[in-house]
N, C-alpha and C positions, 0 to 999 in steps of 0.2 A: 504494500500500500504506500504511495507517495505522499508526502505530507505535503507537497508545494499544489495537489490537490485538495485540500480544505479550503475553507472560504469560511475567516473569521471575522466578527462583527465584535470591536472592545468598544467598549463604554467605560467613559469616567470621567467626572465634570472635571478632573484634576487634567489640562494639558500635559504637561508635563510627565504624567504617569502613563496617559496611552500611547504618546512619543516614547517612551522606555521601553513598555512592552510592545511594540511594535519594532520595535528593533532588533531588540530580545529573540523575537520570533522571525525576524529578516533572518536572524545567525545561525538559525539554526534549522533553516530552510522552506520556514513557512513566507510564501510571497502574498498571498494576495489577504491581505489583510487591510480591513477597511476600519477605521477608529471615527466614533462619534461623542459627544460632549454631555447627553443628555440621555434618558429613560425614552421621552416622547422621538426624538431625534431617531433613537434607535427602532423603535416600532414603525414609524413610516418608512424606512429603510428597509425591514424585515417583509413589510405589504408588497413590496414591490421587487423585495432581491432578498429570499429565504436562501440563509447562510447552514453552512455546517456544525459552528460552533457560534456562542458567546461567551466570551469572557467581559463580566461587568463588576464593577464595584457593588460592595453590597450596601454601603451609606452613602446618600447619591439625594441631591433636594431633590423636590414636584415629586419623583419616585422613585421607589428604594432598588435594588436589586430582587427581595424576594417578590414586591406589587412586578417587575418587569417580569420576573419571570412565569408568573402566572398568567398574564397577558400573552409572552408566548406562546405558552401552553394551548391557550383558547385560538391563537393561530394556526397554530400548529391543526387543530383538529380540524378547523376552515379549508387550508392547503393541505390538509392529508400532507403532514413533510411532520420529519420529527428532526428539535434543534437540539444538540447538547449544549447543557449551560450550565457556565464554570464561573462561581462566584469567587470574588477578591475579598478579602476580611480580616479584619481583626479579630474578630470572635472565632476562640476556639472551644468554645464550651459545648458541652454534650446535649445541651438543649438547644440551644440555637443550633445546631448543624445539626439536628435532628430534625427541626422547623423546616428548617432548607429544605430538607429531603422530602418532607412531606410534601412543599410546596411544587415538585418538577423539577427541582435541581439536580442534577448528576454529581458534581461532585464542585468542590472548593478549595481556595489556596489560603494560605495565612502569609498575609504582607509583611515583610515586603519581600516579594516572589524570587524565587531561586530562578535562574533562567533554564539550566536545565531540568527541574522540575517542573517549572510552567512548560517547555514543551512538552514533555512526557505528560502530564496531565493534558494538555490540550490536542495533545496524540492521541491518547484517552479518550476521550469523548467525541472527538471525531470519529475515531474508529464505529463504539456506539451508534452514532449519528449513522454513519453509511450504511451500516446492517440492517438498523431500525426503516430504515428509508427505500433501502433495496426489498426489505419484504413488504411493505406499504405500495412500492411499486409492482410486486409479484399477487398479493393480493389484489390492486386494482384491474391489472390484467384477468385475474381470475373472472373478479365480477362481471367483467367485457363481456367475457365467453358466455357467461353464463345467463346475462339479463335478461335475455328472452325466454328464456325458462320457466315453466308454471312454479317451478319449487325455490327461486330466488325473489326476494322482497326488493322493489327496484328501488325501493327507497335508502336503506339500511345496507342492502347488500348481505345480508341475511338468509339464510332459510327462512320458508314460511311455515306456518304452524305442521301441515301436511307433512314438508319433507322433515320436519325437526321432530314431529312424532315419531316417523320409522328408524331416525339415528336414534332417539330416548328407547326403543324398544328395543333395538340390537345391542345397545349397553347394560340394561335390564337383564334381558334374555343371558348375557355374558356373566351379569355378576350370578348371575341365581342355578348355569349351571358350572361355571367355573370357580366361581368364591369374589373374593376383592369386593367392591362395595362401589353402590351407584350414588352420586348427589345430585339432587333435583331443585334448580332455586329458578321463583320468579319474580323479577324485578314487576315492578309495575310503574308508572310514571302518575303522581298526582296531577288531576284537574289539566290534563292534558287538552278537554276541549274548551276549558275560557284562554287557553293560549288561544286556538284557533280561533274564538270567538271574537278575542283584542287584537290579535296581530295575524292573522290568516292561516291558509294550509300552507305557504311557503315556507314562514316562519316554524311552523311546527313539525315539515318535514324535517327545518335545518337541525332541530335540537334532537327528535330522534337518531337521525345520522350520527349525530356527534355524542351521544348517549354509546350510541353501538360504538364508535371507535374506542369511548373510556372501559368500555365493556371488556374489549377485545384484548387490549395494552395489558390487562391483568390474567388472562387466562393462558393456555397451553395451544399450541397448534392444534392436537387431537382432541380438546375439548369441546363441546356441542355448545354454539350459542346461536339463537334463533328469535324470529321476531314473530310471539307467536297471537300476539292481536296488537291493536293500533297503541295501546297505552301500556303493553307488557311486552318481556324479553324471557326467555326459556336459557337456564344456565345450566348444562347437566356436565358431570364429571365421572370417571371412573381411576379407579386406582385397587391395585392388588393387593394392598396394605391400607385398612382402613385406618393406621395410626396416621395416613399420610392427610387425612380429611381433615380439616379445622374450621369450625364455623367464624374464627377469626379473619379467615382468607376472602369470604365475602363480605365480612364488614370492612375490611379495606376497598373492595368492588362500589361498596353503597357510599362509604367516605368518599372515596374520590367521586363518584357520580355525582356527589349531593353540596359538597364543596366549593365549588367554585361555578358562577355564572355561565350561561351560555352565549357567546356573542353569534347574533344573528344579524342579518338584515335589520329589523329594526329597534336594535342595540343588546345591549346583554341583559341578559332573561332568568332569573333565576328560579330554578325548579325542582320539586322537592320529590325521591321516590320513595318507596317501602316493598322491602324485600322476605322473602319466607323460603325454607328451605327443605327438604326433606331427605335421607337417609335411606335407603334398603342394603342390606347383606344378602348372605344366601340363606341362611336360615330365616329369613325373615317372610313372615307372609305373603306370596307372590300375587301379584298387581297387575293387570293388565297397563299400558301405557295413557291412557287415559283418566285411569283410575288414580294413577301415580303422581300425575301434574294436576287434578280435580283433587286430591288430599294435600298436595302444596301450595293450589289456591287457595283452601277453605283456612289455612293456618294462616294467608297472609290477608285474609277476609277479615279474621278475628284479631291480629294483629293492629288491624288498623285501624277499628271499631274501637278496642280498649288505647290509642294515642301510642302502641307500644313502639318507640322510636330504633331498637336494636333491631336484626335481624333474627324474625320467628323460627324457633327450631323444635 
């Protein structure tokens, strides 16, 4: 992989400091590196020339490094493009760089930067960056082939409820004569139709769409996620160790869903889901596939009737 192939976007109101790392990063073979002065500066630069990396300061006025990189983020799932973002800091502490990571961060330097650390770091995340990007562009391709298809959701890029029942049923069918253990979770999207109501179907396609992509960035290639009515998403899972199952791992799925705004068309939209999950073994009472997503809607019916905010299990 050539490094003088990245394309980095530094931020930092300090001239002086994006002059340094820019140099920095001249030495040691990254060329095309573009440096801006400001958070806004840099977002209008990224609408119009999505970069591989950022490196920005993380105390920056109008907006901070984590407000930028969350704004990313919400690009990023607009252009289908993923950016790695490499924050500058004085903060070493375990809670702030734990913030970071929640926020989309990839990874962080402590100033004032080693040069060959900041390359290897921002070798780092570019690396990321190309992978993440390269299979963003291999799934895009996929849905091409696909969109005409009764069993793809042209919206989502999804299965539709059809094709994502007979994947849930071949994973079923797997766990109950092989062993290992099935998980059945469905998101649901709240008051999905006053979006459409105040801002239209375009607006409400855009946030399903980008509901699926936060969907997706958390699960496994061979994992089933489906779009299986206009306000819900079908998450199934298999694994031959049920010790590998953690109802933790969707509440990071519903955090991040429920976290951060949607920017659409007409402006960012904030929306709220509730999720419910369910569990089969082999020993476990066998389930037709309908029955099996009808007993983890009824859990996230009742979940939602009692205000219960965690993921129903």
């Amino acid at each position: 992989m050539i490094r003088d192939s990245f394309t980095i976007l530094v931020v930092d109101d300090m001239k002086f400091s994006c002059e340094f790392i820019r140099r920095a990063l001249k030495k040691e073979g990254y060329n095309s590196v573009k440096v801006v002065n400001s958070s806004p500066e840099a977002l209008m630069h990224l609408e119009e020339h999505p970069v591989d990396v950022v490196l920005a300061d993380w105390l920056m006025p109008e907006m901070d490094g984590l407000e930028l990189a969350q704004r990313i983020r919400q690009l990023d799932e607009e252009n289908h493009h993923y950016t790695g973002i490499v924050l500058l800091t004085a903060k070493d502490d375990i809670t702030s760089i734990r913030t970071a990571f929640e926020e989309g961060v990839d990874d962080y330097i402590v100033k004032p930067p080693n040069q060959i650390e900041l390359a290897a770091r921002i070798y780092s995340a570019g690396r990321v960056a190309t992978m993440q990007n390269d299979l963003l562009m291999s799934t895009q391709t996929l849905h091409k082939l696909f969109e005409n298809k009764c069993t793809v959701d042209k919206i989502t890029g999804l299965g539709r409820i059809e094709d994502t029942q007979n994947r849930l049923s071949k994973l079923l069918n797997q766990t109950h004569s092989r062993g290992g253990v099935t998980c059945c979770a469905i998101l649901k999207v709240m008051d999905i139709d006053k979006v459409v109501t105040s801002y239209g179907q375009k607006v409400q396609e855009q946030i399903m769409n980008s509901i699926s992509t936060r969907i997706c960035r958390h699960v496994r290639p061979m994992d089933l996620v489906g779009h299986a009515k206009i306000d819900e998403f079908l998450i199934a899972m298999y694994n031959d160790n049920s010790d590998n199952v953690r109802c933790r791992h969707f509440k990071r799925i519903l955090h991040d869903i429920n976290r951060r705004a949607y920017k659409t068309s007409s402006g960012f939209i904030n929306i709220h889901c509730a999720m419910a999950m369910t569990i089969t073994h082999k020993d476990d009472q066998e389930h037709d596939v309908r029955e099996f997503i009808n007993i983890t809607r009824e859990k996230l019916h009742r979940s939602i009737e009692t205000g219960f905010e965690e993921v129903a299990s």
